[in-house]
N, C-alpha and C positions, 0 to 999 in steps of 0.2 A: 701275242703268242704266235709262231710260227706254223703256218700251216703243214698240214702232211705232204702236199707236192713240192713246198720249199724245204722241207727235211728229207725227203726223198731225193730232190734235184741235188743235195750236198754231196749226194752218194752217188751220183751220176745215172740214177733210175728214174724210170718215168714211175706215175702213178700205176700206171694201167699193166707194166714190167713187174712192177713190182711181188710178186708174188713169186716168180718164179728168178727173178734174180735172188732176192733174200735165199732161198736152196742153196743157189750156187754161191752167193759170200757173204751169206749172212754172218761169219765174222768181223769182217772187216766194218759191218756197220754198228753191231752193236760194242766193239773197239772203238769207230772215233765216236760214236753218238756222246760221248762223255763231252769229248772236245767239241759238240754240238751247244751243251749246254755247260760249260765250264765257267760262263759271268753271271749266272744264274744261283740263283740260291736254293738250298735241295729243298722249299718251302714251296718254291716258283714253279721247279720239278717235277714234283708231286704230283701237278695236277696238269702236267702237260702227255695231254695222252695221245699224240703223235708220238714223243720218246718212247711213252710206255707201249705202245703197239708192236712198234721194233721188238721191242726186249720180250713181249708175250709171241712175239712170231718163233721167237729159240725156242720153243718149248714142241715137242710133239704130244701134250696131253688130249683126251678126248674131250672136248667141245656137246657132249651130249648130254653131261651130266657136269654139276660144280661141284669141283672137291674144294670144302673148305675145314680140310682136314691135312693142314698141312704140317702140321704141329709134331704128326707124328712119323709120318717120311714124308719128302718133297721129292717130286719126279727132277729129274736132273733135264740138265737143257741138253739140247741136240749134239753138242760138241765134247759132251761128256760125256754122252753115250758113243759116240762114235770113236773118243780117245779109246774106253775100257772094249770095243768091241774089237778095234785092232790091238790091242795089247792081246786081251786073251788069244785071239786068232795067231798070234806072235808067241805063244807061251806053248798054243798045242803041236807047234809045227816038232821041237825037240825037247819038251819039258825042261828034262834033267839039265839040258845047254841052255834055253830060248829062256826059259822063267828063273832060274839059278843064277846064271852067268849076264845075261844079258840085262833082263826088266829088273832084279833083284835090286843091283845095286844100285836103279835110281832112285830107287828110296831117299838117297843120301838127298837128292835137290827136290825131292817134295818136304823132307825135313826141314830141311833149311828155309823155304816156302812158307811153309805153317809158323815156320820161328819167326818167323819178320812180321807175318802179320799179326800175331799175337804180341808182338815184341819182347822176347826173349832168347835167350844163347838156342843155338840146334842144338847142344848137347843135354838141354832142359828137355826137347819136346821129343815124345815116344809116340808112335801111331799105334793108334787100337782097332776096334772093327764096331766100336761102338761107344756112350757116355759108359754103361755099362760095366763094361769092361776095364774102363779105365780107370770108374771110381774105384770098383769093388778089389782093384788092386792094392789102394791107399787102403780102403776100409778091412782088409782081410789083411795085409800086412806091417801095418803098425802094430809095435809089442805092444798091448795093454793086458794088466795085471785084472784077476779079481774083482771085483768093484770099483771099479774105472767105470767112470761115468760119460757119456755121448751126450749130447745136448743136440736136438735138433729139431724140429715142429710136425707138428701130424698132417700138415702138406707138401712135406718131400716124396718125393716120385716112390712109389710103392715096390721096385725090386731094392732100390737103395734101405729102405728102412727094413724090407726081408733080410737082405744081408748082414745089419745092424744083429736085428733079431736072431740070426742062427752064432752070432758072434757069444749074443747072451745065452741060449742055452750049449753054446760050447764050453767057453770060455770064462762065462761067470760075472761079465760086465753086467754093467747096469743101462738103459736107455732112456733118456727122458723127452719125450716131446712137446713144444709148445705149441697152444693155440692163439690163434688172431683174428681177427675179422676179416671177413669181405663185405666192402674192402674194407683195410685199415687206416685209422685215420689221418696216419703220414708214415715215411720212411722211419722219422726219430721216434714213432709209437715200437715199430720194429726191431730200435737199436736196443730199446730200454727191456724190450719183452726176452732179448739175450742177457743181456750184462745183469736182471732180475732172476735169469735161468740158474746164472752159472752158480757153481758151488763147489765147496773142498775141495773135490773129489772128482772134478769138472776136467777130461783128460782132451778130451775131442770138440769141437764144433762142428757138425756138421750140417751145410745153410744154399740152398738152392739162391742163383745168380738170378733163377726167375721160374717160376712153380709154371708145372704143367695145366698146372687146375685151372687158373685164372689170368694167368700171363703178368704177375704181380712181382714186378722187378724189385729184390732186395739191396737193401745202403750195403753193399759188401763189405769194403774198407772199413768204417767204422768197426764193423764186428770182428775183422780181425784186427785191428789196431789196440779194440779192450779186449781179446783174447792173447794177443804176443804177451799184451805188458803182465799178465798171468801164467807165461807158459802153456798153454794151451795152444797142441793143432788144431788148425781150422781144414776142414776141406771144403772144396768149392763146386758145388752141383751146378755147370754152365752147359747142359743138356743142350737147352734151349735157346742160348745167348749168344754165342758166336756166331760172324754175321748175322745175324740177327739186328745187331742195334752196336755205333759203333763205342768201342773200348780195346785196351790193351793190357797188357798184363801191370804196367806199372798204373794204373788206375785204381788196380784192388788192391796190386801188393800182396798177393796172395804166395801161397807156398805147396799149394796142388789142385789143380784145375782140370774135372773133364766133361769132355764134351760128343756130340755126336755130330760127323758133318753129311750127315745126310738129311735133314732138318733146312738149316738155313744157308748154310753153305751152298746148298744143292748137288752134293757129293756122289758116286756112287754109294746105293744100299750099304752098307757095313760098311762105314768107315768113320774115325771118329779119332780125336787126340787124347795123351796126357801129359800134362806140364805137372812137372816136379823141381823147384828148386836145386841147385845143381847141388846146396850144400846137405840139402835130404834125403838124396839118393840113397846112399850106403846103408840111411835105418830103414827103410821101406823095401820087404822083402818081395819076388816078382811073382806075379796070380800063378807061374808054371815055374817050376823050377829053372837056373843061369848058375855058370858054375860061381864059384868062389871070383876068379880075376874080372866077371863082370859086376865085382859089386857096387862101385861105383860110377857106373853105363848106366847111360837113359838105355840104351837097346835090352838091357836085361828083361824089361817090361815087356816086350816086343818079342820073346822066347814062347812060342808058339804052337811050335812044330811046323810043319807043311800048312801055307797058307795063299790066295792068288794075290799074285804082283798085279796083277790088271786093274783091281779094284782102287790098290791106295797109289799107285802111279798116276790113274786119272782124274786124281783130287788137283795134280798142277792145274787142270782143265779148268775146273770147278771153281778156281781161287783165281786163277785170269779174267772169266767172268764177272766172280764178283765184284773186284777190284775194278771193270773196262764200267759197272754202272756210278761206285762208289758207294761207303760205307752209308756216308751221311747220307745220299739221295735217298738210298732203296730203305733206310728206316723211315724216311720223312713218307716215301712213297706207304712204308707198310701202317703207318699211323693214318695216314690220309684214307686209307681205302677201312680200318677198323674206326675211326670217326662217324664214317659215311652212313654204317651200319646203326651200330650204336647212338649217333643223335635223334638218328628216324625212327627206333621203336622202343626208343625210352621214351617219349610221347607219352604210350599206351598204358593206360592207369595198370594194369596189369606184371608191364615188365618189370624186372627190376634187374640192374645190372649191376656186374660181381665185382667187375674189371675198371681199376679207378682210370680219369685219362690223363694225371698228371703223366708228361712224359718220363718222369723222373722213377715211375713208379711201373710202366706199360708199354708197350709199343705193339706186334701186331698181332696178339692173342689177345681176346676178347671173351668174356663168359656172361651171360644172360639167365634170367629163369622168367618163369610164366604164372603166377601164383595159378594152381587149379592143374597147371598140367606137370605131369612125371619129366623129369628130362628124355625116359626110352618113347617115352608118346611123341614127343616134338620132332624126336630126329626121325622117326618112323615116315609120322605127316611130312614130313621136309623131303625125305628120299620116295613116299609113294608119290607124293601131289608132284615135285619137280626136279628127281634126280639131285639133288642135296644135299651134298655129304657133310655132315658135322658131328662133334665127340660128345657124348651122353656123359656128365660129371656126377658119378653119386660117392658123397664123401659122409662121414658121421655125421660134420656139422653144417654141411650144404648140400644141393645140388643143384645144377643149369646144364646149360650145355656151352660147349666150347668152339671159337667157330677162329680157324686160322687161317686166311688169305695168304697170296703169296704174291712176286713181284709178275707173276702170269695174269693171276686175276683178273677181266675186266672188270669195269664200273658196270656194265648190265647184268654181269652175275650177281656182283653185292647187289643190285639195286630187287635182282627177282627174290634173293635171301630176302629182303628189307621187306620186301611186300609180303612174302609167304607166312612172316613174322608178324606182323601186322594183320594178317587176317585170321591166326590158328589166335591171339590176345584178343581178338575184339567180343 
C-alpha cells in the first residue's frame, strides 16, 4: 500500500504542504486520485486510507461531533458548495436576467448528466427538489378507479405510504401492506412475499430500492418482471440508492424511479430526480398543473412555479465528484466502514443486528438494537457521552437505531461509535 507521502508526492505536494495546498487544488487531486488507484480493485480501495483522507479533506463537516446520520441528508463537499454559492451570487445580481435567462437553461446539461448516469434518454429524467416529490408525482397521478388495489410493505418511507393513504380516503382505493423480517432470509423470500401479495384487483406495486429503516436492498427486477407480465405499475422508491451503490436503470428495468441527491450523491439540500419512461409520460399527470402540449414532456413534471437555479445547476458538481472517486470504489468503501462497526458489536450477547451483510441485500446503512435499551436511550447515550449522531428506529414490528457513514467518515469515528456501543451492551 502506498504511503501518504508517495500519494501526496503524485500531486506534487510535500507532506508537511499539504494542508494548505489541498485549499488551493483540492480538485485536481481528488480528480486524478482515481487514476491513483485505477489497477486496484475497489476491495483494495476500501481500505487504503491515504485515498480516503484526500477525499474526507473535500468536505468542510465539523470534526467535533460524528454524524452518522447520513441517511438522511449528506453535507456536500466543498465544490458543491462553492458551485451553488456562486450560482446563487449570479442569480441575485438580475434575477428576472441572471436566473431566467442565464442559469435556467443549464438545466438542459445537468439533465443530460443525470441521464447518463442513470443510463437513460434526457427526455426520461425530470429534476425534482426531492424523492418526495418526485414519487408522490407518480403516486397522485396515476388514474386509479375505486378499489384498485396498491401493494406495498409496512417498511416504505412513511410520507410515501401518507400519500397512498390520503389517495384511499380520497379516492376509494384500497392499500395493502406487507411484512418481512429483519432481516429476511434472502432476496427470493422477498420476491415471493410480492408475487403472494398480489391479487385481482392488484393495480400498483409500490417497493422501496432500499428501506430507510434497515438499509435492506430489495431484488427490484424480479418484482417488476412478475408485475409487467400482470399489467401492473410498479413504482420504484430509490430515495436511498442512487449513488449509493452502483446500478443503472437498465438493471431494474424499471418504468418510474425516484430519488433524492442529497443523500448519496452529495447534492445540494433539495435536489432530487424522476425517471419516467418515455412511453408513460403522457398517462402520468404533473404534481402542479402543464398545459395540454406538454403532455408528453419529461418537463411537465418540473412545472413548478418560481424555483433557485443555483441549487439543481450545482448537482453537475456533485456528480463530477462522484464519478472522480467511482461507483464501485465508494460502495466497497461504504461497506467496508459498515463492516467495521457491525463485526465489533455483534460480539455483545446483547446486540442484535437488523441489517443482513450480504452485499446483495445491504451496503452502507446498518441497523442495530440493544435488548434492554429503548432506541431514543441509545441515541441520547451516543450524543451526551460523544457527540454521536445516529437515527432512533421505532416501527410496529421493530425497533434499533440506524447508523449511516459516509465517504467522509474516518475509521476513528466508526471505531469511537464501536466502542461507545460496546460499553452502553455490556
Amino acid at each position: 500500500m502506498p504511503s501518504r507521502r508517495e500519494f501526496l508526492s503524485r500531486f506534487g505536494m510535500s507532506a508537511v504542504a499539504a494542508p494548505i495546498a489541498f485549499r488551493d487544488g483540492w480538485e485536481r487531486v481528488v480528480l486524478d486520485a482515481a487514476g491513483f488507484v485505477d489497477r486496484r480493485t475497489p476491495a483494495e480501495v476500501a481500505e487504503d486510507e491515504d485515498f480516503w483522507a484526500e477525499i474526507q479533506r473535500a468536505f468542510t463537516v465539523d470534526r467535533t461531533l460524528i454524524n452518522l446520520n447520513n441517511g438522511g441528508v449528506s453535507p456536500s463537499p466543498r465544490v458543491v458548495q462553492e458551485a451553488m454559492a456562486r450560482y446563487l451570487a449570479l442569480s441575485n445580481e438580475a434575477p428576472s436576467y441572471s436566473m431566467w435567462q442565464l442559469l435556467e437553461p443549464q438545466i438542459e446539461s445537468v439533465r443530460v448528466r443525470l441521464a447518463r448516469a442513470f443510463g437513460c434518454d434526457a427526455e426520461e429524467m425530470a429534476i425534482t427538489r426531492n424523492a418526495s416529490e418526485a414519487l408522490e408525482t407518480v403516486q397522485l397521478g396515476l388514474d386509479l378507479e375505486p378499489g384498485d388495489e396498491v401493494l406495498t410493505t409496512s417498511q416504505d418511507y412513511g410520507r410515501m405510504l401518507t400519500t397512498w393513504d390520503q389517495r384511499v380516503r380520497r379516492d376509494g382505493i384500497v392499500l395493502r401492506q406487507l411484512s418481512f423480517p429483519v432481516p429476511p432470509p434472502s432476496t427470493e423470500h422477498l420476491v415471493k412475499l410480492f408475487e403472494q401479495g398480489i391479487g385481482p384487483k392488484t393495480r400498483v406495486i409500490h417497493v422501496c430500492h432500499i428501506t430507510n429503516l434497515t438499509g435492506q436492498i430489495f431484488p427490484v427486477r424480479p418484482i417488476i418482471e412478475l408485475a409487467r407480465a400482470r399489467n401492473i405499475e410498479v413504482i420504484v422508491d430509490g430515495a436511498h440508492a442512487f449513488a449509493h451503490f452502483p446500478f443503472q436503470r437498465d438493471d431494474l428495468d424499471c418504468d418510474y424511479y425516484g430519488t433524492s441527491l442529497h443523500k448519496w450523491l452529495l447534492a445540494p439540500h433539495g435536489t432530487g430526480f424522476l425517471y419516467v419512461r418515455k412511453a408513460k409520460i403522457p398517462s402520468v399527470w404533473p404534481l402542479m398543473a402543464a398545459p395540454e402540449s406538454m403532455n408528453d414532456n419529461i418537463r411537465k413534471f418540473e412545472e413548478i412555479g418560481t424555483h433557485p437555479a443555483a441549487n439543481h445547476n450545482a448537482i453537475a458538481e456533485a456528480l463530477t465528484f462522484h464519478e472522480s472517486i467511482g461507483a464501485e470504489r465508494k460502495a466497497a468503501r461504504l461497506r467496508f466502514l459498515r463492516d467495521r462497526w457491525m463485526r465489533r458489536v455483534e460480539s455483545k450477547p446483547k446486540v442484535r443486528l437488523l441489517t443482513p451483510y450480504d452485499p446483495a441485500q445491504s451496503c452502507a446503512i446498518g441497523t442495530f438494537a440493544i435488548d434492554g435499551m429503548e432506541p431514543g436511550q441509545i441515541v441520547d447515550e451516543l450524543w451526551k457521552t460523544h457527540r454521536i449522531i445516529a437515527t432512533p428506529i421505532v416501527h410496529a414490528e421493530f425497533a434499533g437505531v440506524r447508523v449511516t457513514p459516509n465517504v467522509y467518515t474516518t475509521l476513528a469515528e466508526v471505531d469511537i461509535f464501536a466502542e461507545a456501543v460496546e460499553r452502553l451492551a455490556s
